[in-house]
C-alpha positions as CSV (number, residue, x, y, z in Angstrom):
1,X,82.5,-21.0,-44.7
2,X,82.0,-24.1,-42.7
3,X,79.9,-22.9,-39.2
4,X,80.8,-24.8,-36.0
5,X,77.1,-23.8,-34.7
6,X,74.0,-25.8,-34.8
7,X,72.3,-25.3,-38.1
8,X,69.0,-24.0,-37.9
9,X,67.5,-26.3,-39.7
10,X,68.9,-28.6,-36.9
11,X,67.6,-26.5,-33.9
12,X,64.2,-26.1,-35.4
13,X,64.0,-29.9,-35.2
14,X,65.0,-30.3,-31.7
15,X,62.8,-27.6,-30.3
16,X,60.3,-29.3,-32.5
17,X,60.7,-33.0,-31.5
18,X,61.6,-31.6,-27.1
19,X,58.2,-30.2,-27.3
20,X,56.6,-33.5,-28.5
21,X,58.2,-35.5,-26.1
22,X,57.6,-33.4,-23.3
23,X,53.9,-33.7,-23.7
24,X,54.2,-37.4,-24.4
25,X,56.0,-37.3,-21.1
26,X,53.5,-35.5,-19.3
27,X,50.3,-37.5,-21.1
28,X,52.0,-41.2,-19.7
29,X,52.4,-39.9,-16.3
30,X,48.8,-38.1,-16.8
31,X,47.6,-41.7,-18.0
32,X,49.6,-43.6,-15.0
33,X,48.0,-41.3,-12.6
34,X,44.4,-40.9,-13.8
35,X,43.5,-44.4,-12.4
36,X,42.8,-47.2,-14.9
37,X,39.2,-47.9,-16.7
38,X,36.7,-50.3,-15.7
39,X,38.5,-53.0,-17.6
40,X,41.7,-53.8,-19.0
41,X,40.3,-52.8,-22.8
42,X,38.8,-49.5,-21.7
43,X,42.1,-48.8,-20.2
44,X,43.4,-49.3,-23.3
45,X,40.7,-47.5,-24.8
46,X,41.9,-44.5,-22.8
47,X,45.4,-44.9,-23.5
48,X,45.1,-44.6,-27.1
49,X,42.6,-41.4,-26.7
50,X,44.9,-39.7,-24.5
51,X,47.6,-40.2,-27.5
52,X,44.8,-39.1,-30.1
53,X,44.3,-35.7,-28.6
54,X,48.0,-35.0,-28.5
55,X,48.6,-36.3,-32.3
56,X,45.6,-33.9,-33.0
57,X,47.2,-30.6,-31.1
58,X,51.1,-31.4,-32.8
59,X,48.7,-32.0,-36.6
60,X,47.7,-28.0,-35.8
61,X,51.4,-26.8,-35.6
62,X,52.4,-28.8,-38.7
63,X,50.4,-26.6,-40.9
64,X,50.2,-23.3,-38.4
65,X,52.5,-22.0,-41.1
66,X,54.7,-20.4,-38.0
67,X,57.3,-18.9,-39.5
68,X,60.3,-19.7,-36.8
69,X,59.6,-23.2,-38.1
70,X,58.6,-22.7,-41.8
71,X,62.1,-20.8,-42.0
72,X,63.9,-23.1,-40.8
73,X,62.4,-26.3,-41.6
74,X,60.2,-25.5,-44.7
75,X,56.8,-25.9,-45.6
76,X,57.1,-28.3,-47.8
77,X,58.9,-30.9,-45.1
78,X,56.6,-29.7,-42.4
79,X,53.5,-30.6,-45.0
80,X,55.2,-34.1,-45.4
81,X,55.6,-34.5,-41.5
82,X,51.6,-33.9,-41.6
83,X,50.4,-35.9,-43.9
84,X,53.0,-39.2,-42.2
85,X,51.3,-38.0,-38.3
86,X,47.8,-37.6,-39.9
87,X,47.8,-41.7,-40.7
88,X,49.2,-42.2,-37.3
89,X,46.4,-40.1,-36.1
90,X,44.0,-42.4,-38.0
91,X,45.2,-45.0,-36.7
92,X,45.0,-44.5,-33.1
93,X,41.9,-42.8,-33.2
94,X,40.3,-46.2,-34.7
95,X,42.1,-47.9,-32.3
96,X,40.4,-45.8,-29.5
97,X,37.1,-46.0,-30.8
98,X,36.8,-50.0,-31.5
99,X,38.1,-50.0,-28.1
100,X,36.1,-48.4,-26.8
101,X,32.9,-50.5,-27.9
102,X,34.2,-53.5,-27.4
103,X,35.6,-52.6,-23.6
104,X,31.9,-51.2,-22.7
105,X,30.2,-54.8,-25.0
106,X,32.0,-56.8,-22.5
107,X,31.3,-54.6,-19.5
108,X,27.5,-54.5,-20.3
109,X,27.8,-58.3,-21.8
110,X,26.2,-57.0,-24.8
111,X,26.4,-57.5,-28.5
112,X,29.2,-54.8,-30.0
113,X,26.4,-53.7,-32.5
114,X,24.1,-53.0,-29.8
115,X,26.7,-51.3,-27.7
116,X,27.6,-49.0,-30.5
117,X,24.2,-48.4,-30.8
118,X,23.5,-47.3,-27.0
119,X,27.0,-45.0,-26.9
120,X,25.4,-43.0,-30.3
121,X,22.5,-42.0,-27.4
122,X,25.7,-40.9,-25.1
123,X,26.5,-37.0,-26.3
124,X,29.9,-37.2,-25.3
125,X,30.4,-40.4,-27.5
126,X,28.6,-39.2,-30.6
127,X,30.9,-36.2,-30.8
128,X,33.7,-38.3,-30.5
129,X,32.5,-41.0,-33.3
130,X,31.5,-37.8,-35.9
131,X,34.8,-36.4,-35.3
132,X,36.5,-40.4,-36.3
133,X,34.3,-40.2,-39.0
134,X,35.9,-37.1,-40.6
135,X,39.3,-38.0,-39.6
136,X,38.4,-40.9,-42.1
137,X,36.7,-39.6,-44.6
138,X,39.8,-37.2,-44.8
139,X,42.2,-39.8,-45.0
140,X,40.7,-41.8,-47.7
141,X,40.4,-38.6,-50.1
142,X,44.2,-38.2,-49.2
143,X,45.6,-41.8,-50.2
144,X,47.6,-41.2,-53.4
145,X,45.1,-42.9,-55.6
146,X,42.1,-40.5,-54.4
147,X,44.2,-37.6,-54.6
148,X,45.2,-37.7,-57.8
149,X,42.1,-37.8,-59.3
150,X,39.9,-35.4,-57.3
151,X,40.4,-31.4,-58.1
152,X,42.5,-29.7,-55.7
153,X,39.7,-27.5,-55.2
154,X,37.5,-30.9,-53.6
155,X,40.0,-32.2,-52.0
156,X,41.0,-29.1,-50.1
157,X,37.4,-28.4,-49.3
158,X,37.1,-31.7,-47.6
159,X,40.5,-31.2,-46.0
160,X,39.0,-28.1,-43.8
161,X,36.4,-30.8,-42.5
162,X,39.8,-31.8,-40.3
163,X,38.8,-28.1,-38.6
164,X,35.3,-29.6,-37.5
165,X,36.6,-32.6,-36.7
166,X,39.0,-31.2,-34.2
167,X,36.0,-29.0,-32.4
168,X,34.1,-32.1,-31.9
169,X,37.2,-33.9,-30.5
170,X,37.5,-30.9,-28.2
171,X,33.9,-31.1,-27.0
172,X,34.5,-34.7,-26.7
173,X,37.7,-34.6,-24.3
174,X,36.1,-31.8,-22.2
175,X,32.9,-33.8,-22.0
176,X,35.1,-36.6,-21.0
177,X,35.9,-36.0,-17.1
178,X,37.8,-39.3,-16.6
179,X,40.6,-37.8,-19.3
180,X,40.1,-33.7,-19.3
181,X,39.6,-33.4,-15.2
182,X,41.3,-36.3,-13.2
183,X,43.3,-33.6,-11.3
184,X,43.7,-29.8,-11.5
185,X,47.1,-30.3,-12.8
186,X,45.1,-32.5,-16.1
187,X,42.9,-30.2,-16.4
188,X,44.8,-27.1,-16.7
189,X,47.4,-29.4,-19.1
190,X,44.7,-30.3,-21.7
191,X,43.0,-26.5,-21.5
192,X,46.9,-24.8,-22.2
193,X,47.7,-27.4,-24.7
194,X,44.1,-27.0,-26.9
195,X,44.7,-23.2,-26.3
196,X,48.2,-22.7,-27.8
197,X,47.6,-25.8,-30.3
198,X,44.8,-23.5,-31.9
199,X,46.2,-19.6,-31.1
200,X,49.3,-20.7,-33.1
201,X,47.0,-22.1,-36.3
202,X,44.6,-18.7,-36.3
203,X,47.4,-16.6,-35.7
204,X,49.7,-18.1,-38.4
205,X,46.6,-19.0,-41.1
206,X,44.6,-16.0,-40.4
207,X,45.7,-13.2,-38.2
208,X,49.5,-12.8,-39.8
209,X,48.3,-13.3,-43.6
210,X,45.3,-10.1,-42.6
211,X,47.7,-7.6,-40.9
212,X,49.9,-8.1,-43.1
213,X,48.0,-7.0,-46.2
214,X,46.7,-4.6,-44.6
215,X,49.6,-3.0,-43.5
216,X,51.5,-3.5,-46.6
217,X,48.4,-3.2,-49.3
218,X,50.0,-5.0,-51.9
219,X,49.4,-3.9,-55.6
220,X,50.6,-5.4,-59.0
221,X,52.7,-2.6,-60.7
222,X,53.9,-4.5,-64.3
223,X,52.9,-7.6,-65.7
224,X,56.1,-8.6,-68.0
225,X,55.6,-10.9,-70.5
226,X,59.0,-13.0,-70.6
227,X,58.0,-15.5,-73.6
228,X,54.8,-17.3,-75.1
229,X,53.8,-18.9,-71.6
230,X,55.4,-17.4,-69.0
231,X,55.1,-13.9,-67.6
232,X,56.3,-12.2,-64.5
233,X,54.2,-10.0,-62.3
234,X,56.1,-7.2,-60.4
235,X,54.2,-6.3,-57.1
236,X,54.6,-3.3,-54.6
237,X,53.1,-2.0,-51.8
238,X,53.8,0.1,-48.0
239,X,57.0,-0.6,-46.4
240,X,58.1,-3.6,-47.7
241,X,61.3,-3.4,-46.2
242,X,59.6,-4.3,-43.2
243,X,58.4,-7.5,-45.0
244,X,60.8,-10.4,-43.6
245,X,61.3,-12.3,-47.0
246,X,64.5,-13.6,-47.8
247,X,65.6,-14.6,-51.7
248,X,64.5,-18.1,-52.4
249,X,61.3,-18.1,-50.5
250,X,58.0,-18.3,-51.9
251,X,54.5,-16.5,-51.4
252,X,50.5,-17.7,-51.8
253,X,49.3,-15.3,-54.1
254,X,45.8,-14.1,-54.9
255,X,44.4,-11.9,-56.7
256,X,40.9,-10.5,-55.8
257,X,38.4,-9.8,-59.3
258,X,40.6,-11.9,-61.4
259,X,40.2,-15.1,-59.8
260,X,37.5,-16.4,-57.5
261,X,39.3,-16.0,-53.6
262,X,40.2,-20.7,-53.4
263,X,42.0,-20.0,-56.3
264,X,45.4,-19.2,-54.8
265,X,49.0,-20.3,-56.1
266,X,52.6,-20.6,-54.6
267,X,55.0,-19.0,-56.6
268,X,59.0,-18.2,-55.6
269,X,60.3,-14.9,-55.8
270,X,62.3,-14.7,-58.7
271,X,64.3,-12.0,-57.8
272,X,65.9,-11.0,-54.4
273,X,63.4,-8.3,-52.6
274,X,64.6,-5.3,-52.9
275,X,62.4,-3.5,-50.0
276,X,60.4,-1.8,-52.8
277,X,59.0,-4.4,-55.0
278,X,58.4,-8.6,-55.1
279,X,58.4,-10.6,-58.2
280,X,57.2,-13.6,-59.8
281,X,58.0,-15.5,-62.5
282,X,55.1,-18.2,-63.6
283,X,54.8,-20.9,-66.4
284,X,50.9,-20.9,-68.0
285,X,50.5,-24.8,-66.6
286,X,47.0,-23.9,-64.9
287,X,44.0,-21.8,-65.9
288,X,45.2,-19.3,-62.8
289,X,48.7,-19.1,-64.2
290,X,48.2,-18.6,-67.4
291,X,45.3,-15.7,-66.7
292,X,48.1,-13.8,-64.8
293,X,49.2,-12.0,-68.0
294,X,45.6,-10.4,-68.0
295,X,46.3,-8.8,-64.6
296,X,45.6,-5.0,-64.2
297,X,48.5,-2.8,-63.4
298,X,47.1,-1.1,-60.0
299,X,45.3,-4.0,-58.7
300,X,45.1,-5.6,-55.5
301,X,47.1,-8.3,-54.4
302,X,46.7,-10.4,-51.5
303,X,50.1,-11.8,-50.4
304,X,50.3,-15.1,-47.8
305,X,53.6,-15.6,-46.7
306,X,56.8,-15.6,-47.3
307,X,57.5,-19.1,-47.0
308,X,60.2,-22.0,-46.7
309,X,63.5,-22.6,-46.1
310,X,65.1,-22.4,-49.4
311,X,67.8,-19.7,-49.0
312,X,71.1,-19.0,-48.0
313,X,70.3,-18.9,-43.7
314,X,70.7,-22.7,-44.1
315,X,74.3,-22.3,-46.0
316,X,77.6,-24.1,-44.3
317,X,80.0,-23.5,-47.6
318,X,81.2,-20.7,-49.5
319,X,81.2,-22.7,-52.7
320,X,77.4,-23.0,-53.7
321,X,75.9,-25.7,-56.5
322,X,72.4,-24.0,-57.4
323,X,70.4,-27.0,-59.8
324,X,67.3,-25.8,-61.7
325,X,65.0,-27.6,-63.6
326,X,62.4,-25.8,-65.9
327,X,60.6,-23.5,-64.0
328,X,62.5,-24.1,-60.9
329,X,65.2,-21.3,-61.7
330,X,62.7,-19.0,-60.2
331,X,64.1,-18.9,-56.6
332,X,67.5,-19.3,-57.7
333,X,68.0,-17.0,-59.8
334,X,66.5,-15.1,-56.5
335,X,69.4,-16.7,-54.7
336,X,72.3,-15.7,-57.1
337,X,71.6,-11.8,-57.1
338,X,72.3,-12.0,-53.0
339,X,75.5,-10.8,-52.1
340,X,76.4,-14.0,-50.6
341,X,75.8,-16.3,-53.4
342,X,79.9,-16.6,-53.5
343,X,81.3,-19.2,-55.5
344,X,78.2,-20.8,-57.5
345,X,77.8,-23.2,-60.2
346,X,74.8,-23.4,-61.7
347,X,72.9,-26.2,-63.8
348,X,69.8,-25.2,-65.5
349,X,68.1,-28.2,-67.1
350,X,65.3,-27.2,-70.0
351,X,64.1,-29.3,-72.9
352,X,65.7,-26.5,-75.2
353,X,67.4,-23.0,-75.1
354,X,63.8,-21.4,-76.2
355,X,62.6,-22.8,-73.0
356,X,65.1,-21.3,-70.8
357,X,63.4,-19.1,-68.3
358,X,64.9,-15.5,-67.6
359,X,68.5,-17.3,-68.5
360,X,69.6,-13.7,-69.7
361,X,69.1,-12.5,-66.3
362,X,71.2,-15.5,-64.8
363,X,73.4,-15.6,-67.0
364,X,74.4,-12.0,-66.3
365,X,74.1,-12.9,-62.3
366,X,76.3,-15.6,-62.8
367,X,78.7,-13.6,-64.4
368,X,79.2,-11.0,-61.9
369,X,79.5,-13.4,-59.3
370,X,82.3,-14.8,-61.3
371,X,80.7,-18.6,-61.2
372,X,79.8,-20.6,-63.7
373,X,76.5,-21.6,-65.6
374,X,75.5,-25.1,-68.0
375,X,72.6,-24.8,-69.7
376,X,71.5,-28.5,-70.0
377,X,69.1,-29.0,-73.1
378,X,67.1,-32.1,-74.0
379,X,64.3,-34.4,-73.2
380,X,64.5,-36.7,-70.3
381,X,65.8,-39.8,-71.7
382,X,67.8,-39.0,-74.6
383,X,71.3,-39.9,-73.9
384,X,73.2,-39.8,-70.4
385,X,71.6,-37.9,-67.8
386,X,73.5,-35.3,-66.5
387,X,72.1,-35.8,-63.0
388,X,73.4,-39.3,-62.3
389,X,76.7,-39.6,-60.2
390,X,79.2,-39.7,-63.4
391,X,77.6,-36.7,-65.0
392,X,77.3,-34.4,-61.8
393,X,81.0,-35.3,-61.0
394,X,81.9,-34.4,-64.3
395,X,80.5,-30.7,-64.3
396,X,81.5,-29.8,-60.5
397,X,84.3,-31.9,-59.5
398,X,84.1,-30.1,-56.1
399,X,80.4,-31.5,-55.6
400,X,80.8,-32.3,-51.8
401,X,82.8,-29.2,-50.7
402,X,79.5,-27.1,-51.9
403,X,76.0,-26.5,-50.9
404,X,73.9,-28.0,-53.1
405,X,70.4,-26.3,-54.0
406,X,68.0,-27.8,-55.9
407,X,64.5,-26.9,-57.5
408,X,62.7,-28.6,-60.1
409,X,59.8,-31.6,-61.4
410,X,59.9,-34.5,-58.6
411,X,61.3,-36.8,-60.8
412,X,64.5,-34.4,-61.1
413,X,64.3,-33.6,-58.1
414,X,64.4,-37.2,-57.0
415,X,67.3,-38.0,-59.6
416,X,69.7,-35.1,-58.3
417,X,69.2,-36.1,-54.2
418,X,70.2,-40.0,-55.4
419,X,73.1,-38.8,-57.1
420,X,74.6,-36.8,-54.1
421,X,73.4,-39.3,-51.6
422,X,75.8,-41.5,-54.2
423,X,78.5,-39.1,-54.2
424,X,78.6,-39.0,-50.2
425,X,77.5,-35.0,-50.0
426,X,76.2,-34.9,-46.6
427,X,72.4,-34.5,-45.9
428,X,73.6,-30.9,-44.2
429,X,74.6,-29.7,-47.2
430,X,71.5,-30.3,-49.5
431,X,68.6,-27.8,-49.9
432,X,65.7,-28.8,-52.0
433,X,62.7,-27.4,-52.8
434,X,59.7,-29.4,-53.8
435,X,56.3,-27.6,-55.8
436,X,53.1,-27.9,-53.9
437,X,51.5,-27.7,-51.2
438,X,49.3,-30.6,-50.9
């Protein structure tokens, strides 16, 4: 079923990329038309802030969790796109700020420790250098070498200071005339752009998540205990037919009294909503995981989502390659009890058969659909992988005339993109998912 249309996923990222260059467009002619600084390096100075602010506003609609966007282009690449635009950010704002003291040291023919010294006094600039000094602190606890070694819990917390750091860098701009009011036309710019930049974040973090629960009071109706450590957790509420989730899409989960409210989780449906109830299926690999066979049937729930853009709107073949590893079945096993799975292969990598999640269930799925399913035992590293070009070729000839889903560890993950990269599939075709949200 090859579709002539623009993908989605491909209109999400023009509308996405239009709106960025537009306001770049409008901040150059902004910065061309304001009139320059008092000398050549505060011009620059201003230049680089002008660019600052807007890096800051598009930052907010990375992780405004909107869901025209998250549909189409997923959290997890969105999250990505935010983390690449937040070392941008750093960057220019350090640019701005040094800058900045040096421009007013050699207006004022003053030492640059001196002049740093005598902006600090200045109320406008001592908003501006607090809010560079979160936007630092925040990057250094998200290099990969901080990260991995400070709780999630830490590292989020600090990661909110990016919140604060954005009021002050508000209060800064606005306090700012020569940037926020050089003409009516600037000034009503900048107060539209903050405005929308932080409507879309409350209403996609906060406002959506709320009504929603409340409307649909989510409650946990059977805790299933599918092996040793896993379990599924069926969950119900009002209306859920109402609910726009699609099979393959995941939810934040929490749930109030049995763990503290920052203790959340992203788990994938793992099986295709119904209108009555959601599931998921979860892996003890945390101390919030593994508590979930201890929930109480009747219990509250508080749902966030759904989210990304693993499902079939993103499908441009009839013939369908779903690749699983561990844990990863969970959403497509979602994906294979929609009508439209078609024809499907699917590859299910586990160390053994014992730890095949819900393969019953698939295997039934798979068998109605009239596809086919290989169960792919053994530890990484013993023998031939079965994800390198060779081995995928071997078990779906067809490879590039399918869809190609994937959802597993990185490091399959990572394997199994190679390999079809390798075996020419084009980049249209694949779907992966990636765990995390960080």
């Amino acid at each position: 079923m090859r579709r002539s249309t623009t993908s989605p996923v491909v209109a999400a990222r023009r509308a996405l990329w239009t709106f960025v260059v537009a306001n770049l467009v409008i901040v150059e002619v902004l910065f061309l038309t304001a009139g320059t600084g008092q000398n050549a390096v505060l011009t620059a100075a201003k230049f680089f802030g002008l660019h600052a602010a807007v890096l800051m506003l598009f930052q907010l609609l990375l992780v405004a969790r909107l869901p025209w966007l998250d549909r189409r282009i997923g959290m997890d690449r969105l999250t990505l796109w935010h983390r690449w635009v937040g070392f941008t950010l750093l960057w220019t704002i350090l640019a701005h700020a040094v800058l900045v003291v040096l421009g007013y040291a050699k207006l004022s023919s003053s030492s640059v420790p001196k002049t740093f010294s005598s902006l600090a006094d200045v109320p406008a600039s001592l908003l501006g250098m607090c809010a560079a000094a979160i936007v630092v602190v925040i990057a250094v606890v998200s290099a990969r070498y901080v990260r991995r070694r400070l709780p999630y819990e830490v590292w989020h917390g600090l990661h909110l200071l990016l919140y604060v750091a954005l009021g002050l860098a508000f209060v800064h701009q606005l306090r700012e005339t020569t940037t926020f009011r050089s003409s009516a036309f600037a000034e009503i710019y900048w107060w539209a752009l903050w405005l929308f930049a932080f409507g879309a974040l409350i209403a996609g973090r906060v406002v959506m998540p709320l009504w929603r629960n409340v409307y649909h009071r989510f409650e946990v109706a059977a805790v299933v205990v599918e092996s040793d450590n896993v379990v599924s957790v069926h969950v119900t509420g009002r209306r859920l037919d109402r609910l726009p989730v699609r099979a393959g899409q995941f939810c934040i989960w929490r749930f109030p009294g049995h763990n503290p409210w920052w203790l959340a989780n992203p788990f994938s449906l793992s099986a295709a909503p119904d209108g009555r109830t959601l599931r998921l299926t979860a892996k003890a690999l945390g101390s919030t995981s593994a508590g979930l066979r201890h929930l109480e049937v009747g219990s509250r729930a508080f749902v966030e989502g759904p989210y990304g853009a693993f499902t079939s709107l993103h499908r441009t073949r009839s013939g369908a390659l779903l690749i699983a590893g561990g844990v990863g079945i969970t959403p497509i096993r979602a994906l294979l009890e929609e009508e439209s799975a078609g024809d499907v292969v699917v590859l299910y990598r586990v160390r053994s058969e014992s730890d095949a999640v819900l393969v019953d269930e698939v295997r039934s799925l798979v068998a109605r659909s009239g596809g086919r399913l290989h169960l792919l035992t053994g530890r990484r590293g013993e023998g031939a992988s079965p994800f390198e070009p060779d081995g995928l070729r071997a078990l779906v000839r067809d490879v590039a005339e399918r869809d190609v889903y994937v959802c597993g560890p990185p490091a399959m993950t990572s394997a199994v993109l190679s390999a079809l990269r390798t075996l020419g599939v084009s980049r249209r075709q694949v779907h992966a998912e990636r765990f995390g949200l960080a």
